[in-house]
Each structure stands twice: as structure tokens, then as C-alpha cells.
C-alpha positions as a printed NumPy array, in Angstrom:
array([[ 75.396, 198.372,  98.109],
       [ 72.071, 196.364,  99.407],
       [ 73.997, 193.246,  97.635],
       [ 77.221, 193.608,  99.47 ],
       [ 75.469, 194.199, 102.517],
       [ 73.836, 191.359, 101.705],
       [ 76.744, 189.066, 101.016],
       [ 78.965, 190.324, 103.859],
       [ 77.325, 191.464, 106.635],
       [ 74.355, 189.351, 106.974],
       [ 76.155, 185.975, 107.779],
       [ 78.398, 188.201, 110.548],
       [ 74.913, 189.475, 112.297],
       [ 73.44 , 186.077, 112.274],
       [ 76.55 , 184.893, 113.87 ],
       [ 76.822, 187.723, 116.648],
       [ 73.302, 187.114, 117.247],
       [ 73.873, 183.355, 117.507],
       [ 77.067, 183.81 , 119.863],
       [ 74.887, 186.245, 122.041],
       [ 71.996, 183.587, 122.368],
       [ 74.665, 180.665, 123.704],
       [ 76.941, 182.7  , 125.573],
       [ 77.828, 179.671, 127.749],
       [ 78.041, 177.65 , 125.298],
       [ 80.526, 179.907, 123.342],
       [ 82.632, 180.562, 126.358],
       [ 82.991, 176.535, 126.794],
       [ 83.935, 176.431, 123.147],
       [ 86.257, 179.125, 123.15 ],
       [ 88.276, 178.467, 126.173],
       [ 90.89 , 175.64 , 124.123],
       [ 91.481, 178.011, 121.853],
       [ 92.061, 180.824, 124.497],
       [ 94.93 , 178.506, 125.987],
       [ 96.291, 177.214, 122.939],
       [ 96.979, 181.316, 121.244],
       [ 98.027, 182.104, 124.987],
       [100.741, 180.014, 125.036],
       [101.61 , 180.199, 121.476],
       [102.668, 183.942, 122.334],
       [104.075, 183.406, 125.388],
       [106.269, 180.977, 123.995],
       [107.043, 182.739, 120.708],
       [108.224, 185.518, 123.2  ],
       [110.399, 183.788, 124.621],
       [112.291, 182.113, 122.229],
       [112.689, 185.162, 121.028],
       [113.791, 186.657, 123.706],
       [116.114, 183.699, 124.77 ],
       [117.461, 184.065, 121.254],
       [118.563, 187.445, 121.416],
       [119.911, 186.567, 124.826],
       [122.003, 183.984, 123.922],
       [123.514, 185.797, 120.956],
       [124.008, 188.591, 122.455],
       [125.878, 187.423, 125.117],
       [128.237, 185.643, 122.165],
       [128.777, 189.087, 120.749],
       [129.752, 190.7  , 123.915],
       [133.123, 189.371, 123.657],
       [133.507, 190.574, 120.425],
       [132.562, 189.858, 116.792],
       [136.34 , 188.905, 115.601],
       [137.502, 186.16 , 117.969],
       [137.923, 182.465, 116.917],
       [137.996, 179.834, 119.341],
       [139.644, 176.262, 119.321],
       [139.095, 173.804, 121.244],
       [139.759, 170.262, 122.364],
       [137.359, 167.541, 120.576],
       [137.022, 163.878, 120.641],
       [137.742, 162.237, 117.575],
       [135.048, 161.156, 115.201],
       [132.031, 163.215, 116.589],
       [130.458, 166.751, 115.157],
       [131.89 , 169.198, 117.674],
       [128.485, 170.135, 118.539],
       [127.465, 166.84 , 118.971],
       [125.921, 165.451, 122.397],
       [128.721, 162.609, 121.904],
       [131.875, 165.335, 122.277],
       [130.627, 167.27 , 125.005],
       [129.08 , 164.37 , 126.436],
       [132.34 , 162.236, 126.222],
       [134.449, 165.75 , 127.539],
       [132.205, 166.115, 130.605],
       [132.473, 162.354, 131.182],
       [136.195, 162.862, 131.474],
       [138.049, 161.905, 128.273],
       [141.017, 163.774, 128.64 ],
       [142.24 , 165.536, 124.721],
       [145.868, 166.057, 124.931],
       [147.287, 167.226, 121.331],
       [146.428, 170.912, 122.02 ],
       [149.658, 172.719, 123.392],
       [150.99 , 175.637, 123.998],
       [153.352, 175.036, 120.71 ],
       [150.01 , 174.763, 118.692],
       [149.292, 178.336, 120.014],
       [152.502, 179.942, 119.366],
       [152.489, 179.096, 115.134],
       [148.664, 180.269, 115.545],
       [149.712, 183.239, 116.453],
       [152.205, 183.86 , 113.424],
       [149.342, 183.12 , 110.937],
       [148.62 , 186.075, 109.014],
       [145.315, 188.405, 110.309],
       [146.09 , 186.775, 113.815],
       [146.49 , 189.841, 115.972],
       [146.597, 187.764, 119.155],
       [146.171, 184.959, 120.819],
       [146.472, 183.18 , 124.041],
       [146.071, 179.337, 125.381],
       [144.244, 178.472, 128.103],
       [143.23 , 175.858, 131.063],
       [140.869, 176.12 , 133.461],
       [141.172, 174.02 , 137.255],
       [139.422, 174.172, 140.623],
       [142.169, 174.421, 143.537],
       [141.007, 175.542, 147.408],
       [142.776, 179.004, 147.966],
       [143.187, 180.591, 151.302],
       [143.645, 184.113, 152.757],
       [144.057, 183.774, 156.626],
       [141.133, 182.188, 158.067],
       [139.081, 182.312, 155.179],
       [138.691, 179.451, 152.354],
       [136.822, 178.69 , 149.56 ],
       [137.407, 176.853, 146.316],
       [138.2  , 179.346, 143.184],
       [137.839, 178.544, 139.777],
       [141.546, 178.613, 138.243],
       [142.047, 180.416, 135.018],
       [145.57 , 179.951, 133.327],
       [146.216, 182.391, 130.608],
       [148.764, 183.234, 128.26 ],
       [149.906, 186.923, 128.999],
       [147.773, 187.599, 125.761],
       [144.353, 187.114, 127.519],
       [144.072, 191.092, 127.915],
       [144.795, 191.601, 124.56 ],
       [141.878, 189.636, 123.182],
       [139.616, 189.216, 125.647],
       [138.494, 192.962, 125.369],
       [136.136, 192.917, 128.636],
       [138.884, 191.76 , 130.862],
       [139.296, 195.057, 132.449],
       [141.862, 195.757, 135.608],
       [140.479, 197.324, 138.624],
       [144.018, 197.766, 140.244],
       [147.408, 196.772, 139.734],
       [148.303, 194.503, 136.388],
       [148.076, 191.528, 134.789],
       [151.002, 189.362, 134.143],
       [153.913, 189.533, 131.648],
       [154.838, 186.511, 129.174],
       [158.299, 186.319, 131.873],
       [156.428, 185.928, 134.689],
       [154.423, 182.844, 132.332],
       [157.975, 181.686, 131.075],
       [159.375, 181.443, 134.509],
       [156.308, 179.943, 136.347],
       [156.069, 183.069, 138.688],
       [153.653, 182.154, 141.538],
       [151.669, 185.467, 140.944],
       [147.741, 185.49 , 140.551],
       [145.41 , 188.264, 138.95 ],
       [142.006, 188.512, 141.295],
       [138.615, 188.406, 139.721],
       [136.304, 190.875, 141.834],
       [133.993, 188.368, 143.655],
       [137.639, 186.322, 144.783],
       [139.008, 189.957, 145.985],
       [135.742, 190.781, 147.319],
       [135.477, 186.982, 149.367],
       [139.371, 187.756, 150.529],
       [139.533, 191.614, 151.552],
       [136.535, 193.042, 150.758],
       [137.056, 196.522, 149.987],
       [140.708, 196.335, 151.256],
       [143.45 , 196.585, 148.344],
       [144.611, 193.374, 147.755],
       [147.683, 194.153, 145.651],
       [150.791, 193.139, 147.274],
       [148.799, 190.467, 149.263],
       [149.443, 186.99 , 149.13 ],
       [146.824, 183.5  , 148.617],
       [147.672, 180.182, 149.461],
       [146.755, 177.369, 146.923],
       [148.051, 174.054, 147.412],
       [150.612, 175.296, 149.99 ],
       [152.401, 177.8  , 147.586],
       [151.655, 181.146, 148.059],
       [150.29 , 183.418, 145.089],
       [151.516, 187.415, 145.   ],
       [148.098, 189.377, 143.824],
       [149.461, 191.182, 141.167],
       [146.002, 192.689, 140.265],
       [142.563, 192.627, 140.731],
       [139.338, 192.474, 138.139],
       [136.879, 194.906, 137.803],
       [132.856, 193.284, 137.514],
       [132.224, 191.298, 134.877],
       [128.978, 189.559, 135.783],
       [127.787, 186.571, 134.663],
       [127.252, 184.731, 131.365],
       [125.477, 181.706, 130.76 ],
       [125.115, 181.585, 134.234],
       [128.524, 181.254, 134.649],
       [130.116, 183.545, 137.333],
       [132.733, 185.294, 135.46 ],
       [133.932, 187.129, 138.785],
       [134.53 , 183.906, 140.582],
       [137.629, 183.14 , 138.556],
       [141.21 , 184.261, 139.436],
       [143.703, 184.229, 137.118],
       [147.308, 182.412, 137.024],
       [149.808, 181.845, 134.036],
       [149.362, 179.247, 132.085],
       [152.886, 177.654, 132.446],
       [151.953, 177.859, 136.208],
       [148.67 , 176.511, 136.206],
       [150.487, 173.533, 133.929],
       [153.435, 172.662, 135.96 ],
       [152.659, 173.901, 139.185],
       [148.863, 172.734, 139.931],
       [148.121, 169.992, 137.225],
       [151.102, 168.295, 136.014],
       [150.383, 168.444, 132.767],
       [151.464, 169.807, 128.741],
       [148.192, 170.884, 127.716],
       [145.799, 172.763, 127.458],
       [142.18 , 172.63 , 126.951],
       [141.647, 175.904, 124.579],
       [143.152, 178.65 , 122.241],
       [141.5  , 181.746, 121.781],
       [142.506, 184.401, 118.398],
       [141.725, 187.405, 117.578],
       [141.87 , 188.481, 114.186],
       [142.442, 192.004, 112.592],
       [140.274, 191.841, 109.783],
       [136.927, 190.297, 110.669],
       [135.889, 190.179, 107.21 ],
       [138.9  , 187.52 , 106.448],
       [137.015, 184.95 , 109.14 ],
       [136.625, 182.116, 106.541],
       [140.622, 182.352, 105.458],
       [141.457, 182.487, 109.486],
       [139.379, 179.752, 110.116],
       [140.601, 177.491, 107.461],
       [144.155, 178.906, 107.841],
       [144.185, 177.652, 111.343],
       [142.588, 174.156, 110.462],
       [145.021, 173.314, 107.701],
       [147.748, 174.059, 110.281],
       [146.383, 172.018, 113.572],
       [145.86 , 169.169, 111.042],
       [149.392, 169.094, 109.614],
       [151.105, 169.657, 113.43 ],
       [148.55 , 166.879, 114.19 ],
       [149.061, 164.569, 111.66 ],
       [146.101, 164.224, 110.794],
       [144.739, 163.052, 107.142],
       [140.965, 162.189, 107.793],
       [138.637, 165.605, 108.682],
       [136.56 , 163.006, 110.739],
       [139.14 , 162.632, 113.432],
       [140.104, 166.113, 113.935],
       [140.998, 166.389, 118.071],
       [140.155, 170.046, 117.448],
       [137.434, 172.227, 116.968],
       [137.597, 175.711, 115.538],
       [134.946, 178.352, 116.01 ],
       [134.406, 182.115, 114.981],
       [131.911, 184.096, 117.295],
       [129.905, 184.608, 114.002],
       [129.713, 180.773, 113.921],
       [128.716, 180.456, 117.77 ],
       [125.903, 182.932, 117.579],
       [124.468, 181.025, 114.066],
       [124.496, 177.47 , 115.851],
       [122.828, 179.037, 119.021],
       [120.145, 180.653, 117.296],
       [119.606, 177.899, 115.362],
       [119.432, 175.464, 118.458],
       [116.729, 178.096, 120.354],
       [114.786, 178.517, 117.102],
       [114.457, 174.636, 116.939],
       [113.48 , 174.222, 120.593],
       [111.158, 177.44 , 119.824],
       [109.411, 175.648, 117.226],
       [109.084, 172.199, 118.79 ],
       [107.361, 173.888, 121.845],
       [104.801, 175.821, 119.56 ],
       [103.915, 172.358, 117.726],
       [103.595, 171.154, 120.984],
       [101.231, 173.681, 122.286],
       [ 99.361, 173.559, 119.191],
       [ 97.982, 170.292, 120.621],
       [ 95.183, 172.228, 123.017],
       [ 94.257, 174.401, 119.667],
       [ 93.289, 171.181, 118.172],
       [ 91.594, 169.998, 121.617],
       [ 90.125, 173.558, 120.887],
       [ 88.716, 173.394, 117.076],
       [ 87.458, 169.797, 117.82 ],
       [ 85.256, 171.615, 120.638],
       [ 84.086, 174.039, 118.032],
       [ 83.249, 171.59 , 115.631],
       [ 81.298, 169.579, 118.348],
       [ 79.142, 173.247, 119.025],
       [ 78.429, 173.742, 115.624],
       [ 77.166, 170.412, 115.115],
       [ 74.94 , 170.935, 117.927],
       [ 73.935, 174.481, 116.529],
       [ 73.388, 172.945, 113.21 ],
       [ 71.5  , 170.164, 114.787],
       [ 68.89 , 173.064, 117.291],
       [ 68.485, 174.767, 114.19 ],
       [ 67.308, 172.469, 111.64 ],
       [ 64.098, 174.06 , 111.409],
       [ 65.497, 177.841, 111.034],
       [ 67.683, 176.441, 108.406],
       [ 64.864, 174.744, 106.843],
       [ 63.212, 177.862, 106.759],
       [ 65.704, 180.033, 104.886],
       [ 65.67 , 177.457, 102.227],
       [ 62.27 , 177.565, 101.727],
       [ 62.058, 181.631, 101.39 ],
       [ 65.214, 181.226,  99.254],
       [ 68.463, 181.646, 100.89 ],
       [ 70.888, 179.613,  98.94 ],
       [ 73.099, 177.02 ,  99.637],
       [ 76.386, 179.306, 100.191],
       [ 74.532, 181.669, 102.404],
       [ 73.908, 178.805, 104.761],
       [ 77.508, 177.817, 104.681],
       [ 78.824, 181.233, 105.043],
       [ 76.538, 181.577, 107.939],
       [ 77.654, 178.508, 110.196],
       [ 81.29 , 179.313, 109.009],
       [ 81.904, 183.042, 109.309],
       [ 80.268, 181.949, 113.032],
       [ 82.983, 179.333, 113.895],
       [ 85.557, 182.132, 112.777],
       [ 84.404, 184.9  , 115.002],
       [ 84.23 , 182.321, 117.901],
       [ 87.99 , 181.35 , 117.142],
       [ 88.51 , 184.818, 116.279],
       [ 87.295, 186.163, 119.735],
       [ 89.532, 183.442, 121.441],
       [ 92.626, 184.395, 119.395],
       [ 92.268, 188.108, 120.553],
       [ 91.683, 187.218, 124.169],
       [ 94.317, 184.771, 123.892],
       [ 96.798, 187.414, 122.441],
       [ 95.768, 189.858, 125.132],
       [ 96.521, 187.36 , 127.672],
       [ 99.867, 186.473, 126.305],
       [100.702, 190.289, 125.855],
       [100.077, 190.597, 129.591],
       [102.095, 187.842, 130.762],
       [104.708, 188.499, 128.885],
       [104.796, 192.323, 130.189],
       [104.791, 191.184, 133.536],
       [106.982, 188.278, 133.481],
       [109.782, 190.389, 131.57 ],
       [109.539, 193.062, 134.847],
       [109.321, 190.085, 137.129],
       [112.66 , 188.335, 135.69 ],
       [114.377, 191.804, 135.262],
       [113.633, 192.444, 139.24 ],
       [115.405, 189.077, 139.911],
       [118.251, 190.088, 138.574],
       [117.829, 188.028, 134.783],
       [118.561, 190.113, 132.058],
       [117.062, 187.45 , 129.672],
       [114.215, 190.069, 127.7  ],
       [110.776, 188.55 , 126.21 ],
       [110.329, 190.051, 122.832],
       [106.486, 190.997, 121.872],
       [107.185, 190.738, 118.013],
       [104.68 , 191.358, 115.034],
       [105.578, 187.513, 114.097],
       [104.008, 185.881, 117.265],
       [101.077, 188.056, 117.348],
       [100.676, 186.94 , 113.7  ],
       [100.953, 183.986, 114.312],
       [ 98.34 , 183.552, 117.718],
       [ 95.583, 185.476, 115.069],
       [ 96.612, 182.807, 112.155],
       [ 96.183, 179.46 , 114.318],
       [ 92.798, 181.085, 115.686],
       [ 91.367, 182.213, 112.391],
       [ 93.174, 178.673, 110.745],
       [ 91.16 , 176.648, 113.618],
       [ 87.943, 178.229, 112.715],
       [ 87.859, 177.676, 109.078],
       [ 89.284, 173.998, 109.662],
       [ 86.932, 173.096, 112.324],
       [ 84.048, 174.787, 111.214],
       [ 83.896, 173.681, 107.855],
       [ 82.174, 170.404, 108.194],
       [ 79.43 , 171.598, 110.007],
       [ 78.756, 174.602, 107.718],
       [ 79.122, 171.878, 104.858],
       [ 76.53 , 169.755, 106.779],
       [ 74.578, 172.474, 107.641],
       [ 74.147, 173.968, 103.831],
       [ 73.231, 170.446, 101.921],
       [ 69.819, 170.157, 104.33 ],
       [ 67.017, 170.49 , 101.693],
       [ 64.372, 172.726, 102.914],
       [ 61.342, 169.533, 103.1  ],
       [ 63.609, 167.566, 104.81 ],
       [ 64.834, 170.084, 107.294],
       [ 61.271, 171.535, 107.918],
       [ 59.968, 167.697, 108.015],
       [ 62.132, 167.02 , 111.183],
       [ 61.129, 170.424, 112.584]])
């Protein structure tokens, strides 16, 4: 018992009693590594939390949809070259409404609607504002499971065939036009045709900061020959009956855009096909990459950090030559000197790690009330593998950066140490 006492507490008490001596010195030497854990847990939190977010909010409209969409030839469709080259304005104009009708005989396809969206001024007496267009296939309802009526009804695939000038409300456009009046019956002007409002959306919120309930919805047909002039469309969306056959759908519908297509070469698909389970893997993926790059980044100030510790502990080694000397000389071996110096550059990392991690826990706490107050349902996650991983880089800096010295510190020989005393 005297032995392990011996071995395993003796090199701690030293330390503590070393710490306690230099406590401005400590604090000075601690402080990088205070930041550096800090901000390792405050960003683990909220990649985490972003993560879930994101995902989440993928899921919410539902775990069996599939979604295809427009693509420019010859680029990944998650590439910064398709969406950069579809924001820039190339215009993709193979997808039709044809494309969506044999989708929708593909077996597991349960339903499925095409869709555009535009931006058109609409009017209600004196008041105006733009409103973000969505035309729909009368099959929107059917698999778009959140897109719930508040009053009256949506359209009917006659109304789509026959262009009908009617308009479905989303609640912020009702809310903008007649407030808590009922606005079925009512008519909108947009682009000097007026729109019968057939129904009206109940709240959907936002996602992706996206307004859902600042959209108003129009038939597809309508939006096409009515508002844009056009025989496309930017967007299918399916729903499938068995989930579990996603792999089949999605390759079922590929093989058939292809062959309508004509095209040969996967490379210059004009098309892009996604499940939800597919959308929610790439997004996680994406925040866990930008999650990890930020904690490499941060780990610069625990380096700034152990390099401070280092330069303290060759100080320390340097004040006590003569103590070190004297050990020697009554017989304290080589390792005891070394576990001394290092178990003391681990407590001081360890000490920053923990007030790091408290620090982190707190802002975290706070932040995730302050962002919930505002309105931003985005949640910071406290999980076991960020509080992990603040201890780890502490206790990893410690044993990194205090090695050398404790190395130094353990080959003095006793005459030598006791001759520069």
C-alpha cells in the first residue's frame, strides 16, 4: 500500500503543491487551453444540433418521397457547378409534365405530381405584394402529407386540364389579403387575370428558412401557359407505397427518364433523382464535414495552449534545478522525476479541460434558450461525444506538451543539477 502510494500519489501532491505555489503562472498557462476545449464543445454542439436540424426537417415531409429534379448535364447533382449554373440561370427543359405522367404508372408509385415555382405581383384591392407562385399537379395533397386545408379545397386535375384561373391561399398570402376574413369565393389579380380562391392553407412555418406560408398555389397547366409561357417544369415529386422498395423506385424511375430522354451516357443525365433517405445522408454528411473542419480549426489555440505549457514547465524545470538535484541525490529515480513534471502538465491541462467544458456547457444552455426565444428551433445537443472529446484534447495536450520537459527534467544528474544550484 506504502508503494502504491508511493508510485501514484506522490507525483500528484508535488504537482498540486507546485500549481498552488505559481498560481499566476498556472492561470497564464492554462487560459489557451481553456479557449481551445471551450470552443471545441460549443462547436461540437452545434453541429450536432444543426445536424439533427437539418435532417429532421428532411423527414418532416415524410420518409417515402423521391424527388427529381432538373440538372445540368455533366456535373454531380450536388455539385457547386449544377446549382451554381441553375441559380445563374441555365434554363433545363427535358422535364415535362409527360415525364410525370409514365412516373406515375411505375409500379410502388402511389402518387405523384410536377411542379414549377414563379414570382408574379398579386393584388387584392389596394393591397400588393409579390407571392411566390406554386404550380402543382392536383396530386400535391396526396403526397405532400403536411399540405393541410384550412378552408375550402384544393384543385381537381379538370380545373389543371382546363387552365382554370383558380388559386389555393397559403396562410401568410390569406392573412396579407383578408386577414381573418374568409377568403373563399374571393378573387386576386395576377398579371391582370383574376384568380377565384378556391381554398386557403393552414400554418406551415418555415423550413430552411424558407417561408412555406408565403406561397399560393395555382395549377400547373396554369402556371405553364398562363404566367410563363412555357412546357416545363422544374420538378417531380413521388411517393412510393413501400418505402422499403426505395432502391427499385429510384432506379425504376432513372432507367425510364433516361430512355424518354435519350440518353446513353449516366454523365449527362438532365435529371436528378433523390429519396428523402438520400437527402438526409448527404446533409448530414455535409454538416459533419463542416463540423469537423471547424474543430481542426479551433484546435489551433489548443496548440497555442500546450506550447504555453511546455514554455512553463521549462521554466519550472529550469527554478528547480536544485530541488531536482536534490531528489537524485537522496534517491528518487529517474521515472519519479518524469512522472512528477508530467502528471503536473496533465492536471494543468486537465484543470483547463474541465473549466473549459463547464464553460461550453453553459453557453450552450444559454444560447439554446436564447435561439429558442427568437423564434429558431435549431437545438444544441450536449452529447457524451463532445464532452469526450474537450477532456481528450486537454489530457492529449498535457502529455504532448509536457513530455519534453519532464524528459529534460529527469536526465539532470544529481552533481550537475546541485553544481548549478
Amino acid at each position: 500500500m506504502s508503494l502504491f502510494r508511493s508510485t501514484f500519489f506522490r507525483p500528484v501532491l508535488f504537482a498540486v503543491r507546485t500549481i498552488r505555489t505559481h498560481k499566476a503562472r498556472t492561470a497564464l498557462a492554462l487560459l489557451g487551453v481553456v479557449v481551445g476545449v471551450f470552443a471545441v464543445v460549443v462547436i461540437m454542439s452545434l453541429g450536432d444540433g444543426v445536424k439533427g436540424y437539418v435532417t429532421g426537417l428532411v423527414e418532416t415531409f415524410g420518409t417515402d418521397l423521391i424527388q427529381i429534379e432538373v440538372k445540368v448535364p455533366n456535373t454531380g447533382k450536388t455539385s457547386t457547378e449544377n446549382s451554381g449554373g441553375i441559380a445563374q440561370g441555365i434554363q433545363i427543359t427535358t422535364l415535362t409534365l409527360d415525364d410525370e405522367e409514365r412516373v406515375d404508372r411505375l409500379p410502388n408509385v402511389l402518387a405523384s405530381y410536377a411542379g414549377s415555382i414563379a414570382q408574379e405581383r398579386a393584388t387584392y384591392g389596394s393591397v400588393g405584394k409579390r407571392v411566390m407562385l406554386f404550380g402543382a399537379g392536383a396530386g400535391a395533397p396526396l403526397v405532400d402529407s403536411n399540405l393541410k386545408l384550412e378552408s375550402g379545397r384544393f384543385y381537381s386535375s379538370e380545373e389543371d386540364e382546363s387552365l382554370s384561373r383558380v388559386i389555393v391561399l397559403g396562410y401568410g398570402v390569406k392573412r396579407s389579403f383578408f386577414g381573418d376574413r374568409d377568403a373563399v369565393g374571393e378573387s386576386v389579380t395576377i398579371s391582370g387575370e383574376r384568380y377565384r380562391v378556391i381554398g386557403t392553407l393552414g400554418k406551415r412555418g418555415s423550413a430552411a428558412f424558407f417561408d412555406l406560408d408565403a406561397m399560393a398555389y395555382v395549377p400547373i397547366r396554369t402556371l405553364q401557359k398562363k404566367l410563363l409561357g412555357v412546357d416545363y417544369v422544374q420538378m417531380i415529386s413521388v411517393r412510393m407505397e413501400d418505402p422499403g422498395r426505395e432502391e427499385e423506385t429510384v432506379d425504376l424511375i432513372t432507367r425510364l427518364l433516361r430512355k424518354e430522354h435519350d440518353i446513353e451516357d449516366p454523365s449527362r443525365d438532365d435529371f436528378a433523382v433523390t429519396s428523402t433517405k438520400e437527402a438526409q445522408k448527404t446533409l448530414g454528411d455535409v454538416v459533419g464535414t463542416i463540423s469537423i473542419l471547424l474543430v481542426a480549426l479551433t484546435s489551433i489555440s489548443l496548440i497555442v495552449g500546450g506550447v504555453g505549457i511546455m514554455n512553463v514547465m521549462y521554466v519550472s524545470v529550469a527554478e528547480r534545478t536544485g530541488e531536482i538535484g536534490l531528489r537524485k541525490a537522496v534517491g528518487a529515480k529517474s521515472r519519479d522525476v518524469l512522472s512528477q513534471f508530467l502528471v503536473e502538465a496533465v492536471i494543468v491541462t486537465g484543470l483547463g479541460g474541465l473549466i473549459g467544458i463547464a464553460l461550453g456547457v453553459a453557453f450552450t444552455w444559454a444560447s439554446s434558450l436564447a435561439l429558442g426565444r427568437a423564434g429558431f428551433s435549431v437545438p444544441l445537443v450536449l452529447t457524451p461525444r463532445s464532452l469526450l472529446l474537450g477532456a481528450g484534447f486537454s489530457v492529449a495536450v498535457g502529455v504532448l506538451f509536457g513530455l519534453s520537459p519532464a524528459v529534460r527534467a529527469s536526465r539532470l544528474s544529481p552533481m550537475e543539477a546541485l553544481r548549478k544550484e
